[in-house]
N, C-alpha and C positions, 0 to 999 in steps of 0.2 A: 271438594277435597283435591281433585286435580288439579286447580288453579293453585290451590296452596303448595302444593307438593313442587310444584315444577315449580313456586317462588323457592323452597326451600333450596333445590337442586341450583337454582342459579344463584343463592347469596342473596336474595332480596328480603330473608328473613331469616331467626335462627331456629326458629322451634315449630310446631305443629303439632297442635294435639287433639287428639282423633284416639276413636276408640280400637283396640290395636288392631285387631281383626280385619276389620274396614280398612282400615289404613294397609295394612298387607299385600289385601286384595287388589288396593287402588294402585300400589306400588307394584305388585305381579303386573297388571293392567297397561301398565304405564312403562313398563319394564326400565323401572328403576331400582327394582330391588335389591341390584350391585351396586348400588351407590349410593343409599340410602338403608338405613339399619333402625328400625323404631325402638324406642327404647323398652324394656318391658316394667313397667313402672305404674305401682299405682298410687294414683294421687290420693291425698285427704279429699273427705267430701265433705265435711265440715261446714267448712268454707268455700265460699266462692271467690274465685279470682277472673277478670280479664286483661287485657294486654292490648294496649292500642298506637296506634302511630302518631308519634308528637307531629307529626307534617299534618297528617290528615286531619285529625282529630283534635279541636280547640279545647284549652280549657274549661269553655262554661259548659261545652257536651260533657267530657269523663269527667266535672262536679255534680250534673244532672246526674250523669246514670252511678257516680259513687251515693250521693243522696239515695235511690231508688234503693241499691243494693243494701245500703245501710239501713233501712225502713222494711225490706225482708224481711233481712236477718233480725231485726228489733222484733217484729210483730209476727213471728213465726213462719211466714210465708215461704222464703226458701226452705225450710225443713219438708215442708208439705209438697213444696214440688219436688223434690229430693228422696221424699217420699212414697210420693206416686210413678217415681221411675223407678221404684228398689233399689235406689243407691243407699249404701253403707252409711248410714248416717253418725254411725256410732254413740 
C-alpha cells in the first residue's frame, strides 16, 4: 500500500484501490492524509475488474489473465471466492 500511495502522490498513477480503512491508516502513517482524500465508495462486486500498465504488461499476459477471469466467472469460481470473503455478491 505504501509503494502505491506514494505513486499516487507523485502522479505515477491515478487511482488506488484499497479497502478504506487500511488505506487511511496507511495514509495517517505516511502522513499524507492532507493530500490525499480516499474516496468513500463502494464498488459492485459482481464483477471483477483489474487495471494494468500498457508499458509493463504485454498483450498476451492481460489475454492470459482476461481468459482466466472469464473461465471464473463462466464456471462459478469467482462467486465462491467472493463468497468466502463475504463480499456482497448480490
Amino acid at each position: 500500500m505504501e509503494v502505491n500511495l506514494r505513486k499516487l502522490q507523485l502522479g505515477h498513477v491515478d487511482l488506488v484501490l484499497g479497502d478504506l480503512f487500511a488505506t487511511q491508516a496507511a495514509l495517517y502513517d505516511l502522513k499524507l492524509a492532507d493530500q490525499i482524500v480516499p474516496l468513500a465508495q463502494e464498488w459492485p462486486t459482481q464483477d471483477a475488474h483489474f487495471a494494468f500498465c500498457r508499458i509493463s504488461v504485454g498483450e498476451p499476459v492481460f489475454q492470459a489473465f482476461q481468459q482466466a477471469l472469464d473461465g471464473m466467472m463462466k464456471d462459478g469460481a469467482l462467486k465462491k471466492i467472493q463468497r468466502r470473503y463475504h463480499v456482497n455478491t448480490r
